[in-house]
C-alpha positions as CSV (number, residue, x, y, z in Angstrom):
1,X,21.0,14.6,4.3
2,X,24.5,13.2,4.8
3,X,25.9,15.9,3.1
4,X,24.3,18.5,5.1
5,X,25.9,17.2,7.8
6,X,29.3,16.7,6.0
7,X,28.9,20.5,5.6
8,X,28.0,20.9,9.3
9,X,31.0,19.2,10.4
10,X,33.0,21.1,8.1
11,X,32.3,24.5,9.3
12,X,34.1,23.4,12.6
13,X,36.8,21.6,10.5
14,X,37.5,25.4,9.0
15,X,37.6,26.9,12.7
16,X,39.4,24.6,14.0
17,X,42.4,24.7,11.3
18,X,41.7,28.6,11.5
19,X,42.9,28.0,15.6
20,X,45.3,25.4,14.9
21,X,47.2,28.3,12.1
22,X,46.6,31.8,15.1
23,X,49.0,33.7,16.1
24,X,48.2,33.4,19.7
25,X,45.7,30.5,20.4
26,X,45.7,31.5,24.1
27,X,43.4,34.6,23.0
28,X,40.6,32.8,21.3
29,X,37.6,35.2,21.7
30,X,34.4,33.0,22.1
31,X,32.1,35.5,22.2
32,X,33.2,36.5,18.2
33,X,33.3,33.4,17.1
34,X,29.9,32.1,18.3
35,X,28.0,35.8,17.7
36,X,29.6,35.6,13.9
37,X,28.7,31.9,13.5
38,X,24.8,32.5,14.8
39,X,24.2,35.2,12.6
40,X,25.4,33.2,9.7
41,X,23.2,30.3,10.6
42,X,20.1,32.5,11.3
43,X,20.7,34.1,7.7
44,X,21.4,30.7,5.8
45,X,18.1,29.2,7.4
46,X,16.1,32.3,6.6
47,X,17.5,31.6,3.1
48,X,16.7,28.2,2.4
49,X,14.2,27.5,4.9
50,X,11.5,30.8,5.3
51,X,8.2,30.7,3.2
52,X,8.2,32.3,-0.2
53,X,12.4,33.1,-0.3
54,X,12.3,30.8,-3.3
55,X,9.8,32.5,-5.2
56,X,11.4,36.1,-4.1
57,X,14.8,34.9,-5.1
58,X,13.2,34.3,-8.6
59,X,11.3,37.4,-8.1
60,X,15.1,39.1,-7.5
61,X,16.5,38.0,-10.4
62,X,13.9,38.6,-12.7
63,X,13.9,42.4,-11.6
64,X,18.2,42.2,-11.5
65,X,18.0,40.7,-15.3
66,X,15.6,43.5,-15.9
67,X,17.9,46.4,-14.4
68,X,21.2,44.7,-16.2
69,X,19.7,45.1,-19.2
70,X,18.9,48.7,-19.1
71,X,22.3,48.9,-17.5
72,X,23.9,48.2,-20.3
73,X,21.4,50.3,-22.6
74,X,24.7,52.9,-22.5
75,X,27.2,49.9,-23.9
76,X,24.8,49.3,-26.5
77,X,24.6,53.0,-27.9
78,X,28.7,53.0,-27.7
79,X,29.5,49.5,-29.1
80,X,26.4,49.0,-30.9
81,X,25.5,45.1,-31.5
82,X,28.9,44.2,-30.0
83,X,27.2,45.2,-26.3
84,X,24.7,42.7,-27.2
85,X,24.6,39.1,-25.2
86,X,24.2,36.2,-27.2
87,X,20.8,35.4,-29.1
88,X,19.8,39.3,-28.7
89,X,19.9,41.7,-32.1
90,X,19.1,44.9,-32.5
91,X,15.9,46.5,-33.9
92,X,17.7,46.7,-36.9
93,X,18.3,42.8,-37.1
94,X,21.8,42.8,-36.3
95,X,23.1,39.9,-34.5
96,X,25.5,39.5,-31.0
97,X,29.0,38.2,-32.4
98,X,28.4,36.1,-28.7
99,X,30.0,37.1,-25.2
100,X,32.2,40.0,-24.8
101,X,33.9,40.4,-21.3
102,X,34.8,43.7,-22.2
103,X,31.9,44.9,-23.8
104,X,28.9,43.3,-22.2
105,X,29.6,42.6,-18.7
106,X,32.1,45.4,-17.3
107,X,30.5,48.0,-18.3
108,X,28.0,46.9,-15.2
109,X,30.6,47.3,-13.1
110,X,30.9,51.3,-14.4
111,X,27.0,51.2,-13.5
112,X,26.5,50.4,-10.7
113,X,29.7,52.3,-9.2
114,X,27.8,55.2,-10.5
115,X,24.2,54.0,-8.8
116,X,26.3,53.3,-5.3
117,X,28.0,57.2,-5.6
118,X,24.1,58.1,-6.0
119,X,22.8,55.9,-2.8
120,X,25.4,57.1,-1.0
121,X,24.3,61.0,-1.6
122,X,21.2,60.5,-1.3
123,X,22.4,58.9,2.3
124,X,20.7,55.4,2.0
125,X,23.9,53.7,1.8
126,X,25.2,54.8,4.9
127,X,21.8,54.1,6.7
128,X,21.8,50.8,5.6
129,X,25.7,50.2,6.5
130,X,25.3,51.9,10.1
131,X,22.3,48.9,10.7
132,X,24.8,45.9,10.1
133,X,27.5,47.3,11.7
134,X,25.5,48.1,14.9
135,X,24.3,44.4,14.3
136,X,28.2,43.1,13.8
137,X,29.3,45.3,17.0
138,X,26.3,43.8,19.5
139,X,26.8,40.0,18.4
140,X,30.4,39.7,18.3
141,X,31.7,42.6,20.5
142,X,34.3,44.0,17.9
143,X,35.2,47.5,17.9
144,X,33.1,50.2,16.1
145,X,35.8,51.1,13.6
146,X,36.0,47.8,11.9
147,X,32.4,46.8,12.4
148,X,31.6,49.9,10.0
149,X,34.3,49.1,7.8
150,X,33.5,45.4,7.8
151,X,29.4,46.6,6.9
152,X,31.3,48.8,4.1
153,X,32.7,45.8,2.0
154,X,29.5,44.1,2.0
155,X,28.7,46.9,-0.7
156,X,31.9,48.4,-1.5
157,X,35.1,47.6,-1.9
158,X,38.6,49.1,-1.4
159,X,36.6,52.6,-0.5
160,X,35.2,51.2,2.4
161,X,38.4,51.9,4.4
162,X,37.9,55.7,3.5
163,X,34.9,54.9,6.0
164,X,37.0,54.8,9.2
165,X,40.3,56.6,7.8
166,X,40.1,58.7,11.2
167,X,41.0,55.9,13.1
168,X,43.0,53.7,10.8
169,X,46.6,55.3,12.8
170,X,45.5,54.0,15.8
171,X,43.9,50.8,15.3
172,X,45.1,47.2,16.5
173,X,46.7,44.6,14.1
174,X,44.0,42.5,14.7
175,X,41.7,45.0,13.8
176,X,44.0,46.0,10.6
177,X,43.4,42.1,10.0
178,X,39.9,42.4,10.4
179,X,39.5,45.0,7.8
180,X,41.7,43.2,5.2
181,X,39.9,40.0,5.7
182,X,36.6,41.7,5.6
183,X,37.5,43.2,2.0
184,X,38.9,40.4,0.5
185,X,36.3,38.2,1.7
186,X,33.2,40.1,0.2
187,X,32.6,41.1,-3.2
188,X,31.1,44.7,-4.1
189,X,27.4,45.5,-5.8
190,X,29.5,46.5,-9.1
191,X,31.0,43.3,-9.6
192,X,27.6,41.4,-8.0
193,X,26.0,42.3,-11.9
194,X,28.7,40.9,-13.5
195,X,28.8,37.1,-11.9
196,X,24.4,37.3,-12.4
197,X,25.0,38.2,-16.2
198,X,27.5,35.0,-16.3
199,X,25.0,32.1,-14.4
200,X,21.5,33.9,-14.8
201,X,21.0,31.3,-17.6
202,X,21.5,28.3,-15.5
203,X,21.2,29.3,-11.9
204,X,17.8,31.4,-12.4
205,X,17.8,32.4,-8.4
206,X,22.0,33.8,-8.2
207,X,20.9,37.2,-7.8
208,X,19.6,36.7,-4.3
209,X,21.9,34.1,-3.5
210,X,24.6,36.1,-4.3
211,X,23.5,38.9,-2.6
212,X,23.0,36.7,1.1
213,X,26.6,35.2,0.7
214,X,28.1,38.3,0.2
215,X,26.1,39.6,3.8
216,X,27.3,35.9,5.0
217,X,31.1,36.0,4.5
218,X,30.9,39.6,6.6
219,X,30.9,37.9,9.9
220,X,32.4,34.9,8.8
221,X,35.6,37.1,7.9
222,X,35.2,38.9,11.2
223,X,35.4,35.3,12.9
224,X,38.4,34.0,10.8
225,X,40.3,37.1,11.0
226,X,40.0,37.5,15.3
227,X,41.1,33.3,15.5
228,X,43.7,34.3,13.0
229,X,45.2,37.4,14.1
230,X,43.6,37.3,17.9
231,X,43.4,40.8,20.2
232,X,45.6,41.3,22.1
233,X,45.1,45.4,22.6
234,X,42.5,47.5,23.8
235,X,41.0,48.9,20.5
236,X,39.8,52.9,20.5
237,X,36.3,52.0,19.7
238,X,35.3,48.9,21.6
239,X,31.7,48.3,21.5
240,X,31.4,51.6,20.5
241,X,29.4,53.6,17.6
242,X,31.4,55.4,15.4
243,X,30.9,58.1,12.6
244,X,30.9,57.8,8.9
245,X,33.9,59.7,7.2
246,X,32.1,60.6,4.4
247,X,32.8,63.6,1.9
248,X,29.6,64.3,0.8
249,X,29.5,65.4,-2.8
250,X,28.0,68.9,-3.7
251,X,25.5,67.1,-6.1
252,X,23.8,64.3,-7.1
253,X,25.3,64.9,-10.6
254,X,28.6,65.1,-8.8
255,X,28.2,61.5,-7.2
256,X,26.7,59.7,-10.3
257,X,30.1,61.3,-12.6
258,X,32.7,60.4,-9.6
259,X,31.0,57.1,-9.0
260,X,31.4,56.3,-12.7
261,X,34.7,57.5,-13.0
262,X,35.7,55.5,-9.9
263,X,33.9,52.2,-12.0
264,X,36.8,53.4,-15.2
265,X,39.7,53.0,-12.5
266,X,37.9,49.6,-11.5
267,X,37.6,48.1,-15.3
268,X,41.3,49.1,-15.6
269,X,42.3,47.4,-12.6
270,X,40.8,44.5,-13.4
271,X,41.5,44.5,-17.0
272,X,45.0,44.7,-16.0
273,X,44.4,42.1,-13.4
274,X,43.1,39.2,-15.7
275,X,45.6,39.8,-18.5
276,X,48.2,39.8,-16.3
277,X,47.4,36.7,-14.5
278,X,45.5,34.6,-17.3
279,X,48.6,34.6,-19.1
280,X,50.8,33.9,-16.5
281,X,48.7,31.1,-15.6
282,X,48.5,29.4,-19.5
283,X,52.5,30.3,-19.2
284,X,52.7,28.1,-16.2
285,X,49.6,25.5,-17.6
286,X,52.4,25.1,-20.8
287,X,55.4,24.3,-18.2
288,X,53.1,21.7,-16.2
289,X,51.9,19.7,-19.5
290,X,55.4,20.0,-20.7
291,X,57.4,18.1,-17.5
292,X,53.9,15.9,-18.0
293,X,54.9,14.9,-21.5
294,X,58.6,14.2,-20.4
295,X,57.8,12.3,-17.0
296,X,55.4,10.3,-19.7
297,X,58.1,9.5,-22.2
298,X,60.5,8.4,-19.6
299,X,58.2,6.4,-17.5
300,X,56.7,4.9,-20.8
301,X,52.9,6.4,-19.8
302,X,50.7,8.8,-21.2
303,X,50.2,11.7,-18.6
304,X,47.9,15.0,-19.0
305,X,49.0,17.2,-16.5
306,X,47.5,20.7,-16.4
307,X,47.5,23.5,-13.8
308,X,43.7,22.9,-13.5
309,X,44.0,19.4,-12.5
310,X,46.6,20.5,-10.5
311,X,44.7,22.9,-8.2
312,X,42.0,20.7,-8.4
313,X,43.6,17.8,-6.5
314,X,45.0,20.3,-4.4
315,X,41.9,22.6,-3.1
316,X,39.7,19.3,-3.3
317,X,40.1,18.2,0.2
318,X,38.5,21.9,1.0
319,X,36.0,20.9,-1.4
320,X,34.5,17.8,0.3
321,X,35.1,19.4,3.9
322,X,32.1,22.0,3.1
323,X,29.9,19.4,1.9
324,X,30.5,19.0,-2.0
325,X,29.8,15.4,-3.4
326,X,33.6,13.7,-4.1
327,X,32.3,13.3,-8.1
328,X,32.4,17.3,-8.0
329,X,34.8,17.5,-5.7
330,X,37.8,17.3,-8.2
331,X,36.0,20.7,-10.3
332,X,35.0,22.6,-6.9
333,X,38.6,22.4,-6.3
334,X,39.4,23.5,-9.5
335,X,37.7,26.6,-9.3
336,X,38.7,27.4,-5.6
337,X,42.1,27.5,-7.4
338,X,41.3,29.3,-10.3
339,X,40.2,31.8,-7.7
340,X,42.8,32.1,-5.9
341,X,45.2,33.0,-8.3
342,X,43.1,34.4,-11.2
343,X,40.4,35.7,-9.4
344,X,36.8,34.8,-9.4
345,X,35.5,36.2,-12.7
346,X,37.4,33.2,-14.6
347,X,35.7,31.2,-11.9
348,X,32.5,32.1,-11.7
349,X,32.6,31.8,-15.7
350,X,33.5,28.2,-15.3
351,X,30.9,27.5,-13.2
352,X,28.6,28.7,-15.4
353,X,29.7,26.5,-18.2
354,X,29.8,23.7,-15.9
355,X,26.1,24.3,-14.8
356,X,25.0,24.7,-18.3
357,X,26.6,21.7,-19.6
358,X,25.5,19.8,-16.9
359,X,29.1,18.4,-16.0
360,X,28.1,18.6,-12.1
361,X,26.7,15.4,-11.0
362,X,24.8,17.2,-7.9
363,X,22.6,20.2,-7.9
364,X,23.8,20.9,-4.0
365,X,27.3,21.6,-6.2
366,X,26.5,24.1,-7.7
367,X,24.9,26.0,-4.7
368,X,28.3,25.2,-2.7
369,X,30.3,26.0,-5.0
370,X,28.6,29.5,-6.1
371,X,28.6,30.6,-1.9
372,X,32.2,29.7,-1.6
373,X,33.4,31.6,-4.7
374,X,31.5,35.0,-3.9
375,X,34.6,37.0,-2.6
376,X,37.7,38.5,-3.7
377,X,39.7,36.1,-1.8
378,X,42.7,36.2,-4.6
379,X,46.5,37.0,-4.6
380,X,45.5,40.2,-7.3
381,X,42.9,41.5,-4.3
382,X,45.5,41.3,-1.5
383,X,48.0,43.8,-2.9
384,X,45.3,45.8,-4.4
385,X,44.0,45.9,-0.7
386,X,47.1,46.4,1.2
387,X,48.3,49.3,-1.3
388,X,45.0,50.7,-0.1
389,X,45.8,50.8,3.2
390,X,48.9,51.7,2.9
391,X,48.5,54.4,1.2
392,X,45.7,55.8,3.4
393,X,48.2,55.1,6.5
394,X,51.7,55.0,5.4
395,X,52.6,54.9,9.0
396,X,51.2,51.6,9.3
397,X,52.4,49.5,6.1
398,X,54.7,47.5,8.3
399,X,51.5,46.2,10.4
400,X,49.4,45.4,7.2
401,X,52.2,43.6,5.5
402,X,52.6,41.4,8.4
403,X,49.3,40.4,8.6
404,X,48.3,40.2,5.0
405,X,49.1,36.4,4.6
406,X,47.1,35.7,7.5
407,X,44.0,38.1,6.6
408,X,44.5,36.1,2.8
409,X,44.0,32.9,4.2
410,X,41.4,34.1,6.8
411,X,39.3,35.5,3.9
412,X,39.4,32.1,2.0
413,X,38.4,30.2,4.8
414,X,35.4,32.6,5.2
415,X,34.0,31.9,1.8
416,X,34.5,28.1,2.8
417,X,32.6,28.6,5.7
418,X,29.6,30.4,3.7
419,X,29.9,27.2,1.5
420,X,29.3,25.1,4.2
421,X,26.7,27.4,5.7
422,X,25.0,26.8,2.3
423,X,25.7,23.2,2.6
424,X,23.8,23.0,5.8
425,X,20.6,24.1,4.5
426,X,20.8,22.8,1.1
427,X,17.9,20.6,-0.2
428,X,17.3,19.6,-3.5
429,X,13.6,19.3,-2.8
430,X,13.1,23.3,-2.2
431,X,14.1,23.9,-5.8
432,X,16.7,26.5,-4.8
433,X,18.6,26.0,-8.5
């Protein structure tokens, strides 16, 4: 119990340092901050707290496992028993060679961008986007434009700014803020299979958990972003409803082959992404042990200094403020770092490993830890996102780049605050992991 409370206290540690770090604390708009900080609370005790979520999380996951695998029934017919995840074979006895990034989790990612271009045709997706941003608008009085766009990145990524391109000239930096902080702070359905494949094993109930922090960290980004980068304009669509840009494909054929192809560009990206940064990072990870070994010889000690332990020491504080035990705090740390700068796949496949070896002294951890991850909150996202943008508006890059630091750090202390929100509710004794 005390470290539900820990985590209770923390969620108004992470406001308050949001305030103390605005750009005009003057402007603080109470009415955001408290609608975006009940709806979170409402969800997270539905979550933890309403009969039978438990057994449906379980139920979730079972029928997510189910769908991954036939997901990936096209990897297996390309790459044959290399698409296959450790302890499968094939009908043929042939045996998985173990876990492929490449091979067995990303092409998810080409999947379900194909199944969201086919929701979207069919017009469910924008149905179910137009419901949570006429929710977002009515609790925390944002405009229209970014409450739709916000709705967009619970599901989407990047794309979601195509939503509202109409009004992207003439919207507010705060609401430019909102939008970046909204995207970075979320993670899209693709990329949702991919971290379910990685903890599945160990955390049988991450599909659904997954899925509520991902609907969590909307308004929580919302929040941050409007302490952050406060109003301080009248926007066009205050309160208001506003359309969904959407070029509708001529067919469904049309969506499912453009939604793929958009998954390709995606895998590439990310590809790029981790190769780039993963070796930058063991580059840097080299350097560290290095001046270790050397401060060690001249002091006469024997230090083992790593970039891991590194962030870990660093991000910990964050750690123990949203409620994780201080014997996990170190590792929670560790993986807030890792993504930060590498992104969370590295992290989430960490966590996974951690869970599976059993390296976490608390269950509540694990829970903690897996909310406050779910989000591209990472250095990679932030250019990915403001090249976005930019592109889109061209007029506006000056605005985005001055408020891409601020929408970085709002969208990390979102995921914090879904940690927390997480940490509130926890209890071992509902059997949530």
């Amino acid at each position: 119990m005390k470290y539900n409370l820990v985590s209770f206290a923390g969620i108004f540690v992470l406001l308050a340092l949001a305030w103390v770090l605005s750009g005009n604390r003057r402007k603080l708009n109470l009415r955001c901050v408290a609608g975006g900080l009940v709806l979170q609370l409402v969800l997270g005790a539905i979550v933890f707290f309403a009969p039978g979520v438990t057994e449906g999380f379980l139920w979730l996951n079972d029928k997510v496992v189910h769908f991954l695998t036939a997901a990936l029934e096209g990897a297996r017919f390309i790459f044959g028993p290399l698409a296959l995840p450790p302890g499968e074979s094939t009908a043929q006895g042939e045996s998985s060679i173990g876990f492929v990034l490449a091979l067995q989790a990303f092409p998810v990612i080409i999947f379900f961008a194909a199944l969201m271009g086919l929701l979207y045709y069919w017009r469910i997706m924008i149905y179910v986007i137009r419901g949570f941003a006429w929710l977002f608008t009515r609790f925390m009085r944002i405009s229209g434009a970014e409450s739709l766009c916000t709705a967009s990145n619970i599901f989407v990524g990047i794309e979601s700014a195509t939503a509202v391109r109409p009004y992207l000239a003439r919207m507010t930096r705060s609401e430019l803020s909102t939008i970046l902080t909204a995207g970075m702070a979320t993670v899209a359905s693709s990329t949702l299979g991919v971290y379910v494949l990685f903890l599945k094993d160990a955390f049988p109930t991450i599909a659904g958990h997954l899925i509520s922090a991902s609907i969590m960290s909307a308004p929580a980004a919302v929040v941050m972003s409007k302490i952050l980068v406060p109003e301080e304009q009248e926007p066009l669509t205050l309160g208001c409803r506003v359309t969904f840009d959407y070029e509708r494909e001529s067919s469904a054929m049309e969506a499912v082959i453009n939604g793929a192809m958009a998954g390709v560009k995606l895998v590439v990206g990310i590809c790029a992404l981790l190769i780039a940064f993963l070796g930058l990072l063991k580059v840097a990870d080299l350097g560290i042990a290095g001046l270790g070994d050397l401060v060690g010889y001249i002091s006469g000690t024997e230090l083992e200094w790593s970039l891991s332990k590194i962030l870990g020491y660093i991000m910990s504080p964050f750690a123990l403020i949203i409620g994780v035990p201080p014997t996990d705090a170190t590792a929670a740390g560790g993986m807030l770092g890792e993504r930060l700068i590498a992104t969370e796949i590295p992290a989430y496949r960490h966590l996974a490993q951690l869970l599976q070896d059993g390296s976490l002294t608390y269950p509540r951890s694990g829970i903690v830890i897996a909310y406050a991850l779910c989000g591209f909150a990472h250095i990679a996202s932030l250019a990915i996102f403001v090249g976005g943008l930019s592109a889109l508006v061209p007029q506006r890059r000056g605005d985005l780049t001055s408020v891409a630091w601020r929408a970085l750090l709002g969208a990390n202390l979102a995921c914090l605050m879904t940690g927390a929100i997480a940490g509130v509710f926890y209890h071992q004794t509902k059997g949530i992991l």
